[in-house]
C-alpha positions, 0 to 999 in steps of 0.5 A: 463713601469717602472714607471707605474709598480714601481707607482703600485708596490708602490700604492698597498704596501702602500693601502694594509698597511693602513685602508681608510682614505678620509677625511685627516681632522686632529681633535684635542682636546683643551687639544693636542692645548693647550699642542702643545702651551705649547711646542713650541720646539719639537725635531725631528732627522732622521737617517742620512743614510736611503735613501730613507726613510730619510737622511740628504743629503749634503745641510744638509737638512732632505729628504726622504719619512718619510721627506714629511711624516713628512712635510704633518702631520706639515702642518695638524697641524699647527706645525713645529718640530725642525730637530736635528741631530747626525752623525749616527742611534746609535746616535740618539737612544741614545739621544732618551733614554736620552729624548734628542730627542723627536720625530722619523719619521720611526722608526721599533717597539721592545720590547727593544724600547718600553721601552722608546718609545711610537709607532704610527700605522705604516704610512710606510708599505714595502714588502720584494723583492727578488732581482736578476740578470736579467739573471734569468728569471721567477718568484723567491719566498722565496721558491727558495732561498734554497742553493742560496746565499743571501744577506741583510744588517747587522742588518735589520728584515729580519734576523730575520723572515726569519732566524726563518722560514726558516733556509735552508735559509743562509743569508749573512750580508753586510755592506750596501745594495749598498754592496749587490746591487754591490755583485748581479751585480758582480754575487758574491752573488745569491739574495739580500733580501731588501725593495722597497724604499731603491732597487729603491734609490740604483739602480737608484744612482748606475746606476745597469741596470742588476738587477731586481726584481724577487718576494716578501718574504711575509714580510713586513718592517714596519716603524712608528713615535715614541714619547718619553714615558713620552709626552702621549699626542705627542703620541696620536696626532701623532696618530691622524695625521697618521690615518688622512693621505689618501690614494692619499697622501699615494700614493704621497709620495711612487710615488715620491720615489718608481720607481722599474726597471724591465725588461721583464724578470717578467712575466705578469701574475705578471703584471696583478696580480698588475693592478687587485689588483690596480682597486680593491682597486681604487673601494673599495676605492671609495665605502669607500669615499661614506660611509665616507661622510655620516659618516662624517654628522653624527660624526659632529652631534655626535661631536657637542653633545659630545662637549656640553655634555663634557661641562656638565660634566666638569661643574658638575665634578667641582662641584662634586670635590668642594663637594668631598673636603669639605666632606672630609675636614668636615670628616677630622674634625670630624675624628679628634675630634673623635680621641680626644675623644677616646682618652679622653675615653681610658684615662679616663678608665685607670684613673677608673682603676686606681683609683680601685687600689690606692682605695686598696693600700689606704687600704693596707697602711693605715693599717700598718699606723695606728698602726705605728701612734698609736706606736708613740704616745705611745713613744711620751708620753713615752719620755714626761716621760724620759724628766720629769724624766731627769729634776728631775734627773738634779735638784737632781744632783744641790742639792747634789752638793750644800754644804749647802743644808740640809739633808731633802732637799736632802732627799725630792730631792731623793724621787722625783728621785725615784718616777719619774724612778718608772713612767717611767718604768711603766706598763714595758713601757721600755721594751714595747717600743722596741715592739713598734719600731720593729711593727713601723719597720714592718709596715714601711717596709710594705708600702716600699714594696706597693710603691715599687711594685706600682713603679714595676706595672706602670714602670714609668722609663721604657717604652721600651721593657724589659725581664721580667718574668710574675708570678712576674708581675701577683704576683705584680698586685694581692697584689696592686688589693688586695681591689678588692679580696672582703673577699668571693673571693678565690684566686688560684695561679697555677704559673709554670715556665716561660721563661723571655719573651720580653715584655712592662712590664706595658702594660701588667700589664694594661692587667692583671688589667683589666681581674683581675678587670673584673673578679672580677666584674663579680663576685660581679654581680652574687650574689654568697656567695662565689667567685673563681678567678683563675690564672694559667701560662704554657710555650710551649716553644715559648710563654706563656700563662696565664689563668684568670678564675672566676666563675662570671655572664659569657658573653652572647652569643649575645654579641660575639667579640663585647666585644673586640669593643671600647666602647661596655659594659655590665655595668650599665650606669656610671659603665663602659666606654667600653674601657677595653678589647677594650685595652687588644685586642690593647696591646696584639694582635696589639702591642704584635702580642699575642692571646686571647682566651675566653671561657664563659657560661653565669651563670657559668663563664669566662675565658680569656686566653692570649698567648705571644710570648716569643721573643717579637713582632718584631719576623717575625716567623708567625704561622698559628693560628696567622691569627685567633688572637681572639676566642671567644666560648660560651657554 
């Protein structure tokens, strides 16, 4: 009567706790063989002292049910695993945490674990029993445990489910369940709380013939193989090999370790209960063996297919990949040669830029030049005449300190000295002379300034970011643009006062170029007899705005913020490249972290607004307006 109830007991916990399996056909993919040949040295460490689910016994052998558990998925396989053991269950987590053990046999899952375990379905599935005395008669559910004293060991799960659901319940932690077990048997506690494997081991080692079992909890102890979190491909073929493990063989293992004593104390109804249970499992198991079958004909085809068509797509796959990477190496390529030409084209706008502007101070320099070249060559004869006039006076001098020389010699000699000094200060040629140095002075000093503010604009010694204040870059940008300032263009300077703001000074000096030579283009194309350029500059406190505003062509509304789009323009071919507002957008939103505003109508004229952060672009202050950087409106 023992084993026949312990064998059903142990055939309904484990056919309850699994979905059916019949075939018990192990299938692996070529990639789970190929990885198992590839790791020949899997180490496997069972806790030492957890019978009967595992242990290591005197003869330093792994036994236990996870053991058979373990043997029955080694031989599905073809695999063995190397045993690897510590002297306790705290040890061998720790070396699971340090990846020093690759695989665990029954292992509980928590979200603690999880962090570095990946967890199987459960392959052992126990209910919690009540344990008591055989002098208690009757069936006993969790129910009655209320002011019982009942035991369990320190640190399993039933703590935790039934001290959540039922605090009435007070627990009392052993060391061991045998502690328990002898506690119980001693009448020092009411009921003890455990699984059925570990009662049935105790029991029978300990010889405790006075105790029964009295009910169920409802709980379930679930056990399950645990991989290390960084071999996926172990945790997916443990997988397969628990879902591969039938029924019968469920029921091997737990018959061979599970024999739970009873005396006749539980009542038949309990008895019964279990052998109705068991026939309806036998016959559902029976009708799932049929079905399997003929779904085992099926996949097979289905495999076979799916086998063939993964062969297809492999090839194709590979195929695709080859594609992919010379597509992308030709996209690479032409990305590259698209980069170096945008760069020639941003180059080559800067040097027409550029070349406007050394076309104006070629002007403004040759002007003052020119006198001072003409001044010269007045003093160049001038001092022809001063060298002619101290020959003569030399020659005079020789004369008059010759005694022998006649007094008509000398008379002839003195009117040579005299004509030559009334030549020289002819046409008051001397007192002309110190006007001709001070103009020379002055137009030297012109060109010093156009070199000076030229070195000033381009900031060839200064490339980093620098305080400046923008009225004198705008002031400066204006003198060396001067060319462009045609005779019918009227220049407004409305400059206010400015903070000094962190900047690159010839960066921005590019920008303000540009939307000066902009504007004035767009005012020689609209025919207009007489041009306005005007310039204004404000301060609200954290920026600075400077406002370039011509009463040119104006932008037409088709056009719209594709006039900030590299190599968009509104010229004729060969008078633009496209690339001109393209750089002030690039300097002063994306490297400045600025504003442009423009406001336009197309035959009245444009204006260009750029905002700039006085502390510069490394500010990490955000303003709600800076998520719209660029607005354009057209009236």
């Amino acid at each position: 009567m023992k084993t026949i109830v312990g064998f059903v007991c142990a055939f309904l916990f484990q056919m309850l706790a699994f979905s059916p399996v019949l075939s018990g056909e192990l299938i692996l993919t070529g990639e789970e063989k190929q990885w198992l040949a590839d790791h020949p040295i899997i180490r496997l460490s069972p806790d030492p002292a957890f019978a009967p689910i595992e242990e290591v016994n005197g003869r330093g052998e792994y036994v236990g049910m996870a053991a058979d558990y373990m043997a029955l998925i080694e031989k599905k396989m073809g695999f063995k695993f190397t045993v690897v053991t510590f002297p306790s269950w705290k040890r061998v987590m720790a070396e699971a945490k340090r990846k020093n053990v690759d695989v665990l046999a029954a292992v509980t899952r928590s979200p603690k674990r999880e962090k570095f375990l990946n967890f199987a379905r459960p392959h052992i599935r126990l209910p919690g029993l009540i344990i008591v005395s055989d002098r208690i008669s009757g069936t006993v559910n969790i129910n009655d445990l209320g002011g019982m004293r009942v035991a369990s060991p320190a640190g399993y799960i039933w703590f935790d489910l039934i001290g959540y659901d039922y605090p009435q319940i007070k627990l009392i932690e052993t060391p061991t369940l045998k502690k328990g077990l002898r506690d119980l048997s001693l009448g020092l506690v009411d009921a003890v709380i455990a699984d059925p494997a570990a009662v049935t081991w105790t029991i029978e080692q300990e010889g405790l013939t006075n105790l029964r079992i009295g009910g169920v909890t409802g709980y379930y102890f679930e056990l399950a193989f645990a991989a290390r979190k960084d071999w996926p491909i172990l945790h997916s073929i443990l997988e397969k090999s628990v879902h591969s493990i039938t029924e019968a063989e469920h029921s091997a293992i737990s018959s061979r370790w599970i024999q739970i004593s009873r005396d006749a104390g539980v009542s038949n109804s309990l008895i019964i209960g279990m052998a109705v249970g068991l026939v309806l499992v036998i016959l559902l198991a029976l009708a799932f063996m049929f079905v399997n079958r003929l779904l085992r004909i099926r996949v097979a085809a289905q495999t076979v297919e799916l086998n063939r068509a993964n062969d297809r797509l492999s090839r194709m796959n590979e195929d695709l990949e080859k594609r992919v990477d010379k597509r992308t190496h030709d996209l690479e390529k032409a990305m590259l040669k698209l980069k170096k030409s945008q760069t020639k084209m941003v180059q080559s706008e800067k040097m027409a830029a550029l070349g406007q502007m050394i076309a104006g101070i070629a002007h403004e320099i040759n002007t003052p030049l020119g006198y001072a070249h003409s001044n010269v060559m007045v003093m160049k004869d001038f001092v022809g005449r001063v060298k002619f006039t101290d020959e003569i006076f030399t020659a005079w001098k020789e004369v008059m300190s010759d005694e022998s020389a006649s007094e008509e010699v000398i008379s002839v000699m003195f009117r040579e000295v005299d004509h030559a000094f009334t030549e020289l200060n002819k046409d008051e040629l001397i007192a002309e002379c110190e006007e001709l140095v001070l103009d020379t002075l002055y137009g030297l000093d012109q060109i010093s300034e156009i070199t000076h503010d030229l070195k000033d604009f381009s900031r060839l010694n200064q490339t980093e970011i620098a305080e400046v204040n923008l009225n004198e870059n705008i002031e400066r940008t204006l003198k060396l643009a001067k060319n462009l300032l045609k005779d019918n263009i009227d220049v407004k300077l409305s400059l206010g006062e400015l903070p000094l703001i962190k900047c690159n000074p010839s960066k921005i000096n590019q920008v303000l170029l540009n939307l000066i030579t902009n504007a004035c283009h767009a005012i020689h194309v609209s025919g207009k007899k007489r041009g306005r350029l005007s310039i204004e500059t404000s301060s609200d406190g954290d920026r600075v705005h400077v406002s370039i505003k011509d009463n040119g062509i104006g932008i037409p509304k088709k056009v719209g913020k594709k006039m900030f789009d590299p190599f968009y323009t509104t010229k004729e071919v060969g008078q633009g490249t496209g690339l001109g507002l393209s750089i002030c957008y690039n300097i002063v939103v994306k490297e400045h972290k600025g504003k442009i505003r423009v406001q336009t109508r197309e035959g009245i004229g444009t204006r260009f607004v750029i905002s700039l952060r006085v502390d510069g672009a490394s500010s990490s202050v955000i303003d709600a307006d800076d998520k719209a950087p660029v607005k354009a409106s057209f009236g």
